[in-house]
C-alpha positions in Angstrom: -5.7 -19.9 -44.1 -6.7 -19.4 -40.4 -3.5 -18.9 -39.0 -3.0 -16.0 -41.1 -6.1 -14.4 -40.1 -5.5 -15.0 -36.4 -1.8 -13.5 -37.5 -3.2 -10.3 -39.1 -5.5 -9.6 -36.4 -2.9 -10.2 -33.9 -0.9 -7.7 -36.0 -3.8 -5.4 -36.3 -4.6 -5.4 -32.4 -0.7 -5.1 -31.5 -0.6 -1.9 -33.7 -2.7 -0.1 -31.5 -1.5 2.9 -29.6 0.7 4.4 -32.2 1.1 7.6 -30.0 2.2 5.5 -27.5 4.8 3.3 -29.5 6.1 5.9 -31.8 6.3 9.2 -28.7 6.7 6.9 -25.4 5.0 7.7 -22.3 7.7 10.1 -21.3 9.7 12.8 -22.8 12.3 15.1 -22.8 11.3 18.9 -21.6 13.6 21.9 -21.2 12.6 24.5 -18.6 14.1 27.8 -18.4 13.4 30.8 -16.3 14.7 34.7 -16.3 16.1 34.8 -14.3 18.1 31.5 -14.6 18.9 29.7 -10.8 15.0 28.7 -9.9 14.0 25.4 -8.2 11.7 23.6 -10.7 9.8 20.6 -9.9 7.3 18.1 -11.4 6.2 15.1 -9.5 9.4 13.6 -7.6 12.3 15.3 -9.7 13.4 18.8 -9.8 16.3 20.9 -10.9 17.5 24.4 -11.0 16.7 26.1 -14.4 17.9 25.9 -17.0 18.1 22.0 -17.1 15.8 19.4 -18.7 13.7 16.7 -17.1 12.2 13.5 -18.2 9.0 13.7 -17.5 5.7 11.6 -18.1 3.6 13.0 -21.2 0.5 13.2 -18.9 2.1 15.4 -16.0 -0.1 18.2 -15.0 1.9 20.9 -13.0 5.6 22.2 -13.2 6.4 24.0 -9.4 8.6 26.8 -9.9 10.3 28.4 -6.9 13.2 30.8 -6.2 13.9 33.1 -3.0 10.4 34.4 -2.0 8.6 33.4 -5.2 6.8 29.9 -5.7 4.1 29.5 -8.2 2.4 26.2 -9.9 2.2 26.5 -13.2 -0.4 24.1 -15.6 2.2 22.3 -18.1 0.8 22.9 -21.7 0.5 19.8 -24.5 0.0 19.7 -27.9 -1.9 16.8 -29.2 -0.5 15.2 -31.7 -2.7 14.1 -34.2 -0.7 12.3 -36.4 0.3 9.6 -34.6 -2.5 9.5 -32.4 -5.3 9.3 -34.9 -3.6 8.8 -38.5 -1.3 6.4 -36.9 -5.0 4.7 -35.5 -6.2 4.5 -38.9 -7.9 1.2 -39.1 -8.9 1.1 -35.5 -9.3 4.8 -34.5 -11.3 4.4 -30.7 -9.0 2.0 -29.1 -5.8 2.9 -30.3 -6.5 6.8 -29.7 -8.2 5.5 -26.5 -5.0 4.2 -25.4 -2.5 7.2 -26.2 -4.1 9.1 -24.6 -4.6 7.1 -21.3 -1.0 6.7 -21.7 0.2 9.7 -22.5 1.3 9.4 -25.8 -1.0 11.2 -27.6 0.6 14.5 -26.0 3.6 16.9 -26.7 4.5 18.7 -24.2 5.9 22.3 -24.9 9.1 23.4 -23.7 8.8 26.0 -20.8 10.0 29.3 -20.7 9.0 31.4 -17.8 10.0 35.1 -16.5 9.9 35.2 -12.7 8.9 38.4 -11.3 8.8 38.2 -7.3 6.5 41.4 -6.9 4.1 39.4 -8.4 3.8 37.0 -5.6 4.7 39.8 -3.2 1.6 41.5 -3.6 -0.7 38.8 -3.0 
């Protein structure tokens, strides 16, 4: 009877970080801009919009430039609770605890920006 305790624990402990396992760490994001042709960049990749990125769930800032403008924008998540703590049922703290040091407790919207130059021009 040990052996399947140790087993179901091992289970248990393994199942942790449903976020994580069920999301990834990374994950597809679409960025678009009016007008279309902008420089967008997060971390080490960048592309002209519209175009999609893979990107890691706990990325902070999308760069967005394009003649005379540049601006940094803060990338908005979503937390997604379902995975994250429903999926953590039986052992809430550390399985939560590691989606979201992994990212994988996060959604990350798509991005849909209007660039208006004067904006920066004034500044």
């Amino acid at each position: 009877m040990k052996p399947l305790a140790a087993l179901s624990l091992l289970l248990l402990l393994g199942a942790q970080g449903c976020g994580t396992l069920v999301h990834g760490t990374s994950q597809e994001l679409k960025i678009s801009t009016t007008p279309p042709g902008a420089t967008a960049s997060i971390g080490t990749q960048s592309c002209k919009t519209p175009c999609t990125l893979t990107v890691k769930r706990d990325s902070q800032n999308l760069l967005v430039q394009k003649g005379a403008y540049k601006r940094t924008y803060d990338i908005e998540k979503d937390f997604n609770f379902g995975a994250t703590i429903c999926g953590n049922i039986l052992w809430i703290v550390p399985g939560a605890v590691i989606d979201l040091a992994t990212g994988g407790a996060w959604e990350i919207r798509p991005i849909n920006l209007r660039l208006d130059s004067s904006e920066e021009r004034a500044r």
